[in-house]
C-alpha angles and dihedrals in degrees: 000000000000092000100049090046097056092042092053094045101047084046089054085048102055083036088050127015121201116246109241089239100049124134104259098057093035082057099046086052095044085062097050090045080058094047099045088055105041102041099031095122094148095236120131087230088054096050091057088044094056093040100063096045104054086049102037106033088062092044098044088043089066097045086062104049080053091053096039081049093052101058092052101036131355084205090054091048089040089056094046089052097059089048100053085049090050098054093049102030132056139084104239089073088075104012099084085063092055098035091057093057101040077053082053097045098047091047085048100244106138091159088068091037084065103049097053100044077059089051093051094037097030095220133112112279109158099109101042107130110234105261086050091055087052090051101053095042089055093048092051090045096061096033088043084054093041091056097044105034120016101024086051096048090046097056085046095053084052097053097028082057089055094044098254084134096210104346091110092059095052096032091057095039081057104051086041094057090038095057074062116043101041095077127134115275133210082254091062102250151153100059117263083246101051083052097057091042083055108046089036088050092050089049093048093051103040091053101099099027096055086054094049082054101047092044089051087055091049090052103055094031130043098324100187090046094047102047085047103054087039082059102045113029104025095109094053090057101066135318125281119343101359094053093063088044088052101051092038083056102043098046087048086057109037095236137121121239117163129023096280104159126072137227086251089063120239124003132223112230120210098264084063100250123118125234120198112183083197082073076072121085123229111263112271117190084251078073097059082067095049091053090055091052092050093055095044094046081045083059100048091047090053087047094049087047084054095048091061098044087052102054093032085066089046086056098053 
């Protein structure tokens, strides 16, 4: 059932894409709007608090409606739970954004390129040089997919496995967008202590799953190079998590993302190789097709996985 469900959601997705403003996010943010203003204390023991609950009451809300489905009508439960899929998994919820700068780059407008990677970051980016640009649009594409695709996918396998139904998929939606929304504002709030609930939460949770991810990349991509630069040099791309996605990435595609080499020149790692990111070479817009690739063979390879749980259940 799993399989079918996530087929058929991630079809209806790319069918039809969710607006941003649609009923059911503006819903789930609305809650932990509620949540972040009602249980914000301050104390380390009421982060946590509100924390869980504006991630898990949603999640385990929906595994019982599946339960309470199931026991009615495996087609009702079947249906809620492609439509839970469809509304936290799917790629056209970030790919315009990437798709309209990879149009400006290869028309040559960077101006525009650059305008619209601010839009979607919402950062400054006028003065970004060009292989930069590349770089970080390749970065925020793969961690974008990561996020909205195979991290999702990966939370739901856990808790589908238990027989938490969807729980993984919002569960893991939730702590995602908490990680961040719950960033200090110019009025001071959240708490200290809902922010580090937050951030620490997002890293707990995403633990596995980056690494699913980043194993899937390695897989359909360079795998030596990628495993060795995951090994060696996760920890110079970008901190936690990212960090272990990034190097996997950049090692799959040959390409260098993050300043990965010092001023020293290359660095031993502990299992006594060398790596040398200069070995990399500088992001070219070819890559911005590479990386494409290396999302969509990533997906085939999570549907063919799926494939085999699925009739390897059919066959006990």
């Amino acid at each position: 059932m799993s399989f079918f469900a996530i087929l058929i959601a991630l079809l209806l997705e790319q069918a039809r894409p969710l607006a941003h403003d649609n009923a059911v996010h503006s819903a789930l943010r609305a809650w932990t709007r509620i949540v972040r203003r009602n249980l914000d204390a301050g104390e380390t023991v009421q982060g946590w608090m509100a924390w869980a609950l504006a991630a898990g009451l949603p999640a385990l809300l929906s595994a019982l409606v599946y339960w309470g489905l199931w026991r009615f009508s495996t087609v009702l439960a079947f249906v809620w739970l492609v439509a839970v899929l469809y509304v936290t998994v799917g790629f056209r919820q970030f790919s315009h954004h990437f798709t309209d700068i990879r149009q400006a780059l290869e028309t040559g407008d960077e101006r525009g390129a650059r305008e619209k990677l601010a839009k979607w970051l919402r950062v400054e980016a006028a003065s970004l040089p060009r292989t930069e640009l590349l770089r970080q649009v390749i970065e925020q594409a793969v961690l974008a997919a990561h996020r909205h695709v195979f991290g999702v996918l990966t939370c739901f396998g856990v808790f589908w496995v238990l027989g938490l139904g969807p729980f993984g998929a919002l569960f893991y939606r939730m702590v995602e967008y908490l990680a961040r929304n719950w960033r200090e504002r110019a009025d001071g709030t959240p708490s200290e202590a809902m922010r580090s609930a937050a951030q620490k939460g997002w890293q707990v949770v995403d633990f596995i799953p980056v690494r699913v991810t980043a194993l899937g990349f390695a897989i359909v991509g360079n795998f030596e190079e990628s495993v060795a630069t995951w090994r060696g040099e996760a920890a110079r791309f970008a901190p936690g998590n990212d960090g272990v996605l990034l190097a996997a990435t950049s090692g799959a595609l040959g390409v260098r993302l993050s300043q990965t080499v010092d001023a020293d020149g290359p660095e031993a790692n502990d299992l006594g190789g060398v790596f040398d990111g200069a070995a990399r070479t500088e992001p070219q817009i070819s890559h911005l097709a590479s990386a494409v690739g290396l999302v969509w063979r990533s997906v085939v390879l999570w549907m063919l996985l799926l494939v085999l749980l699925t009739l390897a259940r059919w066959q006990v």
